[in-house]
C-alpha positions, 0 to 999 in steps of 0.5 A: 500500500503507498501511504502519505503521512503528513506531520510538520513534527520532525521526531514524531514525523520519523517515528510514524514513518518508520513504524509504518514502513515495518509493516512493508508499506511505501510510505511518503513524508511530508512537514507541510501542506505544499508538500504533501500537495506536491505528492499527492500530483504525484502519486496515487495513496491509498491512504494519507495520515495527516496532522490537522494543524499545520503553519500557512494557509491550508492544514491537514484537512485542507490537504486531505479535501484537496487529495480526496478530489483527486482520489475519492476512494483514498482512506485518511486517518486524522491525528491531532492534539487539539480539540478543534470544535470545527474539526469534527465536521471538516472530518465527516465531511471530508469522510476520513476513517478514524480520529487519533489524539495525541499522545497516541501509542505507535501500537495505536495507529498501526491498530488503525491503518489495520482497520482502515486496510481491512474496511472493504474486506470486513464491509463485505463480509459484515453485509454477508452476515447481515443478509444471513440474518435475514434470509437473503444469499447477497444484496439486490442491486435496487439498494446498492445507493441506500446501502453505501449511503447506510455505511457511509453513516456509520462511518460517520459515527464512528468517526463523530465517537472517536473524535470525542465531540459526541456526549454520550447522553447525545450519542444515545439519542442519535442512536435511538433514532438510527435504530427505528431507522435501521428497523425500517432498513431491515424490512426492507432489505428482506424483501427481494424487489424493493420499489425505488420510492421506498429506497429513495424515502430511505435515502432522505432519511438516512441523509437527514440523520447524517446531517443532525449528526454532523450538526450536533457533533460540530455544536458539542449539544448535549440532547437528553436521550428519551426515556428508557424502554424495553425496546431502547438499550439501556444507558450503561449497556449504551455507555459500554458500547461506546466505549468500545469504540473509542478504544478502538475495540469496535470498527464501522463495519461492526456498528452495521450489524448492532441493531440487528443482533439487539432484535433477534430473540436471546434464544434464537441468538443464543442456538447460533454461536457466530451470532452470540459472538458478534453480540457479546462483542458489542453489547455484552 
């Protein structure tokens, strides 16, 4: 894999550089902005890591939106020191992979560019499991957009947990809407032919929730969560579960399977040890 690391530390650049080039990547280095610019004309990354604060004009966002115009399927991996509150948003929109805060351990970030290389093949076989737990042998090609779309909002929170601009009372209250969402979701993609005006009142809605996210995450809002239901996970359940993806011990790809396995009945769940071993995983 070629891979940019854009870091205007000089110590901290070098260590990076030669921690990621033990896992026998082709790696790239850059100390600011014109540089990585310059690299990215000329090569093709697959993956660009990037401190956000960088001197001049245009910083490590700014770099990343830049080289993501060029290269819309290139993975970006965020590492900062600062609790920028515009961060946030700049990083969902630009669609970067993962979030890192300084001081980070090198074990850290080469936990993270496994996750990042490893998405597509994990995204693939989640939605395996997925169509499993719903009866279907593979995804029609009707839902391939709301599909992408769904991911994509994952993605998104993952990133919005990671970035540590999502209370968890709020993050609980997005999630509480994301799974009457996803309940409508799964419907759907059990059923073989799927009418393009359902799809697309799936699409709208999906997007609507991408915005309130972005929206929250940007403000730093505390939004009380509603009372608490049979039907709702449970606030410390909630809390664990967060927690595992701020530690990195959840991905994106694993969020897409959390409401389902909370719906299928503990028994039935219980007689499949694959499916109670994603579930103790992310809700035991």
């Amino acid at each position: 894999m070629h891979i940019l690391i854009l870091e205007d530390d000089n110590t901290l650049r070098e260590l990076l550089v030669d921690a990621v080039e033990s896992l026998d990547h082709v790696v790239k280095q850059a100390d600011s902005a014109t540089m990585a610019l310059h690299l990215g004309r000329e090569y093709d990354f697959e993956l660009v890591i990037s401190d956000i604060r960088m001197a001049g004009p245009t910083d490590g966002l700014g770099v990343l939106q830049a080289l993501k115009q060029r290269q819309p399927n290139m993975s970006c991996i965020v590492i900062t020191g600062y609790a920028d509150k515009t961060a946030p948003l700049r990083a969902l929109q630009i669609r970067v992979d993962d979030y890192l805060y300084k001081p980070f351990e090198v074990e850290d970030l080469i936990e993270s560019i496994e996750r990042v290389t490893e998405s597509q093949s994990k995204r693939s076989w989640y939605r395996q499991v997925l169509h499993r737990l719903l009866g279907q042998a593979a995804s029609d090609q009707d839902l391939a957009e709301l599909q992408a779309l769904r991911e994509n909002c994952l993605k998104d929170f993952f990133v919005a947990v990671r970035s540590q601009h999502l209370y968890a009372e709020t993050a609980l209250n997005i999630w509480d809407t994301w799974e009457e969402l996803e309940a409508d979701y799964l419907k759907v993609a059990n059923i073989r032919v799927v009418a393009a005006e359902v799809a697309r009142r799936l699409i709208d809605r999906y997007q609507l929730w991408q915005a309130r996210l972005a929206k929250e995450a940007a403000n730093q809002a505390f939004v009380a969560a509603a009372t608490r239901s049979e039907d709702k996970v449970d606030r410390v359940t909630f809390r664990r579960f967060i927690d595992r993806i701020k530690g990195a011990k959840l991905s994106a790809e694993n969020l897409g399977l959390a409401v389902a396995l909370r719906r299928i009945p503990a028994e039935q769940r219980r007689r499949n040890p694959e499916l109670e071993r994603y579930y103790q995983r992310m809700w035991s």
